[in-house]
C-alpha positions as CSV (number, residue, x, y, z in Angstrom):
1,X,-11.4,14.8,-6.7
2,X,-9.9,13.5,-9.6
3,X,-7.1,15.9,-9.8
4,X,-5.2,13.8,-6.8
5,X,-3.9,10.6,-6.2
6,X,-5.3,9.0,-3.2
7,X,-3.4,6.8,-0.4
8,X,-6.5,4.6,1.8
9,X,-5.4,3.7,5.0
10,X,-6.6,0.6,6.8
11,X,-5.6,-0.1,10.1
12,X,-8.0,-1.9,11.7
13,X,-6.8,-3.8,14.6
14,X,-7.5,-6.8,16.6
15,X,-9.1,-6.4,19.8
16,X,-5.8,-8.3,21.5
17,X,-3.8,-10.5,18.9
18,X,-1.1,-11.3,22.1
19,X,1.1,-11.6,19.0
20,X,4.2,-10.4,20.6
21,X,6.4,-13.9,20.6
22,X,8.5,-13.3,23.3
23,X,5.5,-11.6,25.3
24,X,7.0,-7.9,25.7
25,X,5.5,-4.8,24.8
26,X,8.0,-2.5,22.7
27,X,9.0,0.9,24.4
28,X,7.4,2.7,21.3
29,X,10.0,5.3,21.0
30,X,9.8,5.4,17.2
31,X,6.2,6.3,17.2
32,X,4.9,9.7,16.3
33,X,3.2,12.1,18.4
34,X,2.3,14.4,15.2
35,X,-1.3,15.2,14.4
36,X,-2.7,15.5,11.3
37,X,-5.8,17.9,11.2
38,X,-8.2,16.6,8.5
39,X,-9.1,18.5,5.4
40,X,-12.6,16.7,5.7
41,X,-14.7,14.7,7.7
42,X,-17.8,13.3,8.0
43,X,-19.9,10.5,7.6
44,X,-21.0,8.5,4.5
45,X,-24.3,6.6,4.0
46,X,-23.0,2.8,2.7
47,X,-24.4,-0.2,2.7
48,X,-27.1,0.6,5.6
49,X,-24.3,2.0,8.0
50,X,-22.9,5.6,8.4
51,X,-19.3,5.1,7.9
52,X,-16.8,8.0,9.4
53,X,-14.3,8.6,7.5
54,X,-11.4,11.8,7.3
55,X,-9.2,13.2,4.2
56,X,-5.5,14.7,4.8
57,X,-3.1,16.2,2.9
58,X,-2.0,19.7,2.1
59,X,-4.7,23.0,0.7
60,X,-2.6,23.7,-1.7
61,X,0.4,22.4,-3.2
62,X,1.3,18.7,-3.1
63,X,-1.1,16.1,-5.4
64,X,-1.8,13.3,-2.3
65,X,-4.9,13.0,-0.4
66,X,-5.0,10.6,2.7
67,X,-8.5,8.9,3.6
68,X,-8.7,7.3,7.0
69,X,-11.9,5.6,8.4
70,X,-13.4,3.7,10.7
71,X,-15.2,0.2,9.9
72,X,-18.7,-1.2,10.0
73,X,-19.4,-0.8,14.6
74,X,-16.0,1.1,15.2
75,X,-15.3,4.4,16.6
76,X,-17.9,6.8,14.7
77,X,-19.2,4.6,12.7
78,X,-22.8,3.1,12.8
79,X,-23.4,-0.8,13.3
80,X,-26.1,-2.7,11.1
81,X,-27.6,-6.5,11.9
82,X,-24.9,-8.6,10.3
83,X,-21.6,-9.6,11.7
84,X,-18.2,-7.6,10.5
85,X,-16.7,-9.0,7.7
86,X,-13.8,-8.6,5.7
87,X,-15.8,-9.1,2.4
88,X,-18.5,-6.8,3.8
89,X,-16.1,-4.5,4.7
90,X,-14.6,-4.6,1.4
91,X,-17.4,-3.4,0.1
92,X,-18.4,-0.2,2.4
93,X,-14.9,0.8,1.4
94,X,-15.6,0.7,-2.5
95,X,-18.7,2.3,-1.2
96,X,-17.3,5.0,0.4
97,X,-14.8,5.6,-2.4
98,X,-17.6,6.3,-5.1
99,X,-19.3,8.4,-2.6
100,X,-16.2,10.5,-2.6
101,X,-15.9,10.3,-6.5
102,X,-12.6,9.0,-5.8
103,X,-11.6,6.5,-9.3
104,X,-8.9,4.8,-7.9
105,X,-6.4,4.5,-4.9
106,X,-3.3,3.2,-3.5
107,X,-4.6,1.1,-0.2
108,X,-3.0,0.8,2.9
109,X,-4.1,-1.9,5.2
110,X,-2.5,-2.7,8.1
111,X,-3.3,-5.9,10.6
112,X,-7.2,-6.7,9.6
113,X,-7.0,-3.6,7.1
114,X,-5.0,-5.5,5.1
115,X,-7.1,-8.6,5.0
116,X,-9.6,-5.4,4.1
117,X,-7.7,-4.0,1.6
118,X,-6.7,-7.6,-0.3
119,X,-10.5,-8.2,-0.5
120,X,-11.3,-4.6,-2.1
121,X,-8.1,-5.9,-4.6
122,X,-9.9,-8.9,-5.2
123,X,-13.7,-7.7,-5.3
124,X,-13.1,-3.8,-6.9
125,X,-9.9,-4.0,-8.5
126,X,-10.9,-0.9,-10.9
127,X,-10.6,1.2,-7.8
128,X,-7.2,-0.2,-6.5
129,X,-3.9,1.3,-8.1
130,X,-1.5,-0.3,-5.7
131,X,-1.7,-2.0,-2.4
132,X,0.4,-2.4,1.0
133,X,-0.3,-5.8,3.0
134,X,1.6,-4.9,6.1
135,X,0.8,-7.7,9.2
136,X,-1.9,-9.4,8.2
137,X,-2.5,-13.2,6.7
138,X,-4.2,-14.7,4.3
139,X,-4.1,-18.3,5.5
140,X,-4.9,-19.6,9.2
141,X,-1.0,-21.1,9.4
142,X,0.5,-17.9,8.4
143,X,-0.2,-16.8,12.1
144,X,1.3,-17.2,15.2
145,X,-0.3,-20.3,16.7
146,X,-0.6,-18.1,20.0
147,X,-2.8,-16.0,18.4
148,X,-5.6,-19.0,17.6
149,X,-5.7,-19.7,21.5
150,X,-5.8,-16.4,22.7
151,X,-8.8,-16.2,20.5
152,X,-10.6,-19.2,21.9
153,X,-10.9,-17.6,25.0
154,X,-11.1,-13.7,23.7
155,X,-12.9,-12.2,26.5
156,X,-13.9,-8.5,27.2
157,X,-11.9,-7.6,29.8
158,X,-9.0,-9.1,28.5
159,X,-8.9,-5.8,25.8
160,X,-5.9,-3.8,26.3
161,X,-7.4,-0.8,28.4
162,X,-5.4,1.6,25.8
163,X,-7.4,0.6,23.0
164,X,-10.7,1.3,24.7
165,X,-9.4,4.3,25.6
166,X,-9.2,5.0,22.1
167,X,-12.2,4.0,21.1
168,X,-14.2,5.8,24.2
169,X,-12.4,9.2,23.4
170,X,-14.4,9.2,20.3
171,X,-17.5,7.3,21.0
172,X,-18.5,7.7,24.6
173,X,-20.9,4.5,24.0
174,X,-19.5,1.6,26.5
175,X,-22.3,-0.6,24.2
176,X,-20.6,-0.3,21.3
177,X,-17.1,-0.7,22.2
178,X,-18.4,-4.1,23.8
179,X,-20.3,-5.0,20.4
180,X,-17.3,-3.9,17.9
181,X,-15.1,-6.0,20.0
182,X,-17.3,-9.0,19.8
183,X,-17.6,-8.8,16.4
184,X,-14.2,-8.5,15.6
185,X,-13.3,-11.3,17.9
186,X,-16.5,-13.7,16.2
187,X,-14.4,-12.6,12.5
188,X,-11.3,-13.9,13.9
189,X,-12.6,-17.0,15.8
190,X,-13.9,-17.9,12.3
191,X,-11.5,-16.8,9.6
192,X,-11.5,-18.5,6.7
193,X,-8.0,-19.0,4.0
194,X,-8.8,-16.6,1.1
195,X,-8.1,-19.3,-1.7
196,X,-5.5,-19.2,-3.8
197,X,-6.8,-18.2,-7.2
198,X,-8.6,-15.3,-5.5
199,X,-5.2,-14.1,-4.5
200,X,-3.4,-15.1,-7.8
201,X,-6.4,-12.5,-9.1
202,X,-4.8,-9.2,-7.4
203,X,-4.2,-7.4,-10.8
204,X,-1.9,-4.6,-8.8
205,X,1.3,-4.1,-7.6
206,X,1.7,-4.9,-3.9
207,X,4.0,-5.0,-1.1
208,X,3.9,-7.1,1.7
209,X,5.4,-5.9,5.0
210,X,6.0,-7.0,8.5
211,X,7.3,-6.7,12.0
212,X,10.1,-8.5,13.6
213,X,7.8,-9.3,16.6
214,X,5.0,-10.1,14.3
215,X,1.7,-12.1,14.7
216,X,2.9,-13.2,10.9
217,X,5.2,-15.6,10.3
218,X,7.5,-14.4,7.6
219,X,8.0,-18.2,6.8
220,X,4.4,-18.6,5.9
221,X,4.2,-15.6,3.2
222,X,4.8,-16.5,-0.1
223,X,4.1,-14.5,-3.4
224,X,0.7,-16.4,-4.5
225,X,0.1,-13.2,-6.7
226,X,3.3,-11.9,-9.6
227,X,2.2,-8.6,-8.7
228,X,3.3,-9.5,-5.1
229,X,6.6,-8.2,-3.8
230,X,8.2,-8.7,-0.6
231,X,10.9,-7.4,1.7
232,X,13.8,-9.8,2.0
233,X,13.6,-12.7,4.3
234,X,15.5,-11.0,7.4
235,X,12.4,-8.8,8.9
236,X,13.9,-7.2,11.5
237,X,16.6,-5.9,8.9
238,X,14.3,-4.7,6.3
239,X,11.1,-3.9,8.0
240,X,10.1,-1.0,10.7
241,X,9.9,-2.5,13.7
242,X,6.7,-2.2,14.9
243,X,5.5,-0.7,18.3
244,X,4.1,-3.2,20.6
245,X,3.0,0.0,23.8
246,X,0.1,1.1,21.5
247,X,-1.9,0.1,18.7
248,X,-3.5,3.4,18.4
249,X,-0.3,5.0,18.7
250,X,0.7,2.7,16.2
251,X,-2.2,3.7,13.8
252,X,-1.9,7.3,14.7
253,X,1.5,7.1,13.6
254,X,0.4,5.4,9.9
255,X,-1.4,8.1,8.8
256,X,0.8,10.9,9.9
257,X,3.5,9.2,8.4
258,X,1.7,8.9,5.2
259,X,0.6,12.8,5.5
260,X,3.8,14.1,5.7
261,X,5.0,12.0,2.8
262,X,2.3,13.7,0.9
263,X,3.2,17.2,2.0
264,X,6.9,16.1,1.0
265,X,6.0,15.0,-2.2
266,X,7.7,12.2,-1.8
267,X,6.9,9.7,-5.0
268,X,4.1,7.3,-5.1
269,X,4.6,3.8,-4.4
């Protein structure tokens, strides 16, 4: 596989952030309906778990390959006796890479993908040629403090019934869905600041991004890395505005977005 240059996509998603500050839900009309049928799929041994995962991109022609997948409990992907963690994650991801035979690739992490994707900057960085960190944190003040309430009280039935959906048209296991979003909510109800040097370490170019209606708040996102680069302070101006009706859709709409870049040939990041 050495032939293309890879794009890793990362949007792992919170079970319900309630990071909408004005408490509306967009009208999504941006969002994509495309589908992208994969070139591959299938599911790796890492770490003790299978983990699904799907490559995109053109036959022939074009020199970008998109890989999707789905983190330790979620979607397709097999569970293992330790909580989900970003640095755990981090490394099924480097994992997975190897298993490929993939040498290095531009990372995409969106919402807890990105919190993924800084930590395979900051654990692998042979395997990382550029990075997006697009609405995620890195400190527990760079949040909405909504968000750290809703979480206190993070209950089951409180998950947006969209986003089981999602989950359930894939993996008919009620079981799981319940454990994944356990685990996710345990990960945010004890998230930990990644320190300072560790993010001064990110050797690679990367571009923070975020929403106008963002659980982020632009005020708390600084460039603790020289390799950092940001948009301009006004958000709304210089970011896509994000679609608050789906956060599949939302997902669904990353990766097509990134596959018809690659079938465009549009220029690497």
């Amino acid at each position: 596989m050495s032939k293309w240059h890879f794009v890793l996509v990362l949007a792992i998603l919170l079970p319900n952030d309630g990071c909408s500050p004005r408490g509306t839900m967009g009208d999504g009309d941006n969002v994509s309906t495309l589908e992208s049928k994969p070139l591959e799929s299938g599911q790796a041994p890492v770490n003790g778990i299978n983990m699904y995962y799907e490559v995109h991109g053109r036959r022939e022609g074009g020199r970008r390959r998109v890989i999707a997948l789905e983190e330790q409990a979620h979607g397709r992907t097999t569970d293992r006796n330790t909580p989900v963690a970003f640095e755990s994650s981090a490394d099924d991801v480097a994992a997975l890479l190897r298993y490929l035979k993939v040498d290095k690739a531009d990372i995409l992490g969106f919402s807890n993908g990105a919190s993924i994707a800084l930590q395979v900057a900051i654990r692998h960085p042979h395997l990382v040629r550029k990075m997006v960190f697009a609405s995620s944190i890195t400190k527990r003040t760079g949040a909405q403090p909504q968000l750290w309430e809703f979480m206190k009280q993070a209950d089951f039935s409180s998950m947006p019934q969209q986003l089981k959906d999602a989950f359930l048209l894939v993996n008919p296991d009620v079981q799981q869905l319940k454990t994944m979003h356990d685990k996710d909510v345990a990960r945010m109800q004890s998230f930990r600041d990644v320190p300072d040097d560790a993010v001064r370490s990110v050797g690679v170019p990367t571009l923070i991004v975020l929403g106008d209606q963002d659980v982020v708040t632009p005020e708390c996102l600084r460039a603790d890395s020289p390799h950092f680069r940001r948009t301009p302070a006004d958000p709304a101006r210089w970011a896509r505005r994000l679609s608050w009706r789906s956060r599949h859709d939302a997902e669904a709409d990353a990766i097509s977005r990134a596959n018809r870049a690659a079938d465009r040939g549009v220029p690497r990041l």
